[in-house]
DOLUMRO-896841 format. One record per residue (C-alpha): x, y, z; residue in three letters; chain; residue number from 0. Coordinates in pm, whole numbers. Layout:
BEGIN
[rec [X, Y, Z], ALA, A, NUM]
...
END
This chain:
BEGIN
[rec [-2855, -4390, -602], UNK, A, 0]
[rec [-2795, -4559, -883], UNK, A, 1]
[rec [-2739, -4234, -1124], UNK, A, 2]
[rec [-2482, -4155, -873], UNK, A, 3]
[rec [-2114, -4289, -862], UNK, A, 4]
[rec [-1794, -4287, -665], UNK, A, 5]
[rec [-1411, -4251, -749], UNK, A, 6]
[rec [-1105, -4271, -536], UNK, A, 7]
[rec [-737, -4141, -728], UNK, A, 8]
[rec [-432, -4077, -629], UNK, A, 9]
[rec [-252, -3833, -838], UNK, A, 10]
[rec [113, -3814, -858], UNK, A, 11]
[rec [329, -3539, -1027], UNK, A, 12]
[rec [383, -3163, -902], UNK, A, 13]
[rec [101, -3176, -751], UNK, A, 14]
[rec [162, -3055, -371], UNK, A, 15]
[rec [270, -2710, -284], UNK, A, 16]
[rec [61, -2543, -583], UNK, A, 17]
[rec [-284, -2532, -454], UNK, A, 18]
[rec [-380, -2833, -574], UNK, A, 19]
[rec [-628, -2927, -313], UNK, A, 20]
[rec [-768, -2612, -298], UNK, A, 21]
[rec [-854, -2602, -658], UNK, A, 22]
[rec [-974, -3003, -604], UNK, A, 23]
[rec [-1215, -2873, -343], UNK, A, 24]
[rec [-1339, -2556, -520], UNK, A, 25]
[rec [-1379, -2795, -856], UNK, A, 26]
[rec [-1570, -3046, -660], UNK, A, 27]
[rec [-1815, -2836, -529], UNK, A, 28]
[rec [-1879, -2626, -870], UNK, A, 29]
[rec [-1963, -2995, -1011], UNK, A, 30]
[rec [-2173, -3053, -684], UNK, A, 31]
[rec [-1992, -3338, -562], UNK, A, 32]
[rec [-1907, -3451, -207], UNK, A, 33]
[rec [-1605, -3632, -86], UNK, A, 34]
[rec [-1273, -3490, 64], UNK, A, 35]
[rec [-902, -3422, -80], UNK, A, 36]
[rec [-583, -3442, 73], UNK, A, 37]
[rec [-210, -3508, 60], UNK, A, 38]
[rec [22, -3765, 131], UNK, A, 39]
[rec [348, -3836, 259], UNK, A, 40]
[rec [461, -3983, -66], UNK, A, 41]
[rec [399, -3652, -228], UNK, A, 42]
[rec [122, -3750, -405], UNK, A, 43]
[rec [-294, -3619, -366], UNK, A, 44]
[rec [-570, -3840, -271], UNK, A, 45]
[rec [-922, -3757, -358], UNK, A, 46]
[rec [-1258, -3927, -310], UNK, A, 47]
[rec [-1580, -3782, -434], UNK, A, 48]
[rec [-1933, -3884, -512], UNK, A, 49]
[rec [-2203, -3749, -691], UNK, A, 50]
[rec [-2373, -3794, -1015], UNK, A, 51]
[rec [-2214, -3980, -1238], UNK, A, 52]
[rec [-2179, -3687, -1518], UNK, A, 53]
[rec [-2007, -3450, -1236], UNK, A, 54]
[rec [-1808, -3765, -1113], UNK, A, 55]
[rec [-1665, -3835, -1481], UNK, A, 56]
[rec [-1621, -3410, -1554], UNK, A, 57]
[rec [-1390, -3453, -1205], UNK, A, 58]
[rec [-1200, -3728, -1315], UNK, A, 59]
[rec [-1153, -3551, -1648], UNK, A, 60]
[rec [-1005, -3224, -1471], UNK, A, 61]
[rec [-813, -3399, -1233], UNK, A, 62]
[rec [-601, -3576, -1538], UNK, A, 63]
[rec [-483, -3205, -1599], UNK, A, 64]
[rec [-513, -3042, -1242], UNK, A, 65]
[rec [-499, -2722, -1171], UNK, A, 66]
[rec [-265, -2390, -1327], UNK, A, 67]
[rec [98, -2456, -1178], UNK, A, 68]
[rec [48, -2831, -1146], UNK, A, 69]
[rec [139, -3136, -1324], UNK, A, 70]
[rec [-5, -3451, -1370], UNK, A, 71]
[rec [223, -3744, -1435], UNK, A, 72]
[rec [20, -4018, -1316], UNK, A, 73]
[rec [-278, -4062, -1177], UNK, A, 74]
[rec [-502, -4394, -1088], UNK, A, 75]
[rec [-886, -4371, -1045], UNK, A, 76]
[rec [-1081, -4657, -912], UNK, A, 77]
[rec [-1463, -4599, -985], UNK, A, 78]
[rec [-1735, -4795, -782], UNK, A, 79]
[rec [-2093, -4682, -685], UNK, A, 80]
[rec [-2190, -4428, -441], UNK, A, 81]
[rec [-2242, -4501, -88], UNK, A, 82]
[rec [-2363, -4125, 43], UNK, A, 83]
[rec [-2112, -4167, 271], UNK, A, 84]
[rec [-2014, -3774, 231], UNK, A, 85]
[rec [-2255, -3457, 268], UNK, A, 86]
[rec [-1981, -3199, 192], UNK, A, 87]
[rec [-1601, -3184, -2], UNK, A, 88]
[rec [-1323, -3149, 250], UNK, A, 89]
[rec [-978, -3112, 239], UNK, A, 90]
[rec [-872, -3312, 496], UNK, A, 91]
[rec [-500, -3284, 662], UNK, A, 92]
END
């Protein structure tokens, strides 16, 4: 596994209430990567995904901007090497 990486962030911003998860999900699995998405009580998103490390850094690019309707205003990504812990993207609840 050692082409293939992991990332946890929490993004922060308008980001529930506009499909944001839904777009994560759909996003991740274009890019091929496996993980789950979901939100939290402090109103922000956390995501976890692993893949290659190309599709993992394309994520972590589009989550910066998110989806149409939402907006990023912080966001923290922690990157770390896969486990294959994951064999599909989730949005967990």
């Amino acid at each position: 596994m050692a082409d293939r990486k992991a990332m946890t962030a929490r993004i922060r911003g308008r980001v529930q209430g506009v499909g944001f998860r839904y777009h994560t999900r759909a996003q991740a699995v274009k890019l091929g990567l496996n993980g789950w998405v979901r939100n939290e009580p402090d109103g922000s998103v956390l995501v976890t995904a692993e893949g290659p490390e190309t599709a993992v850094q394309s994520f972590s690019n589009w989550l910066r901007k998110g989806p149409p309707g939402a907006r990023v205003d912080d966001i923290h990504i922690e990157q770390r090497e896969a486990q294959g812990l994951f064999d599909r993207f989730s949005i967990e609840h």
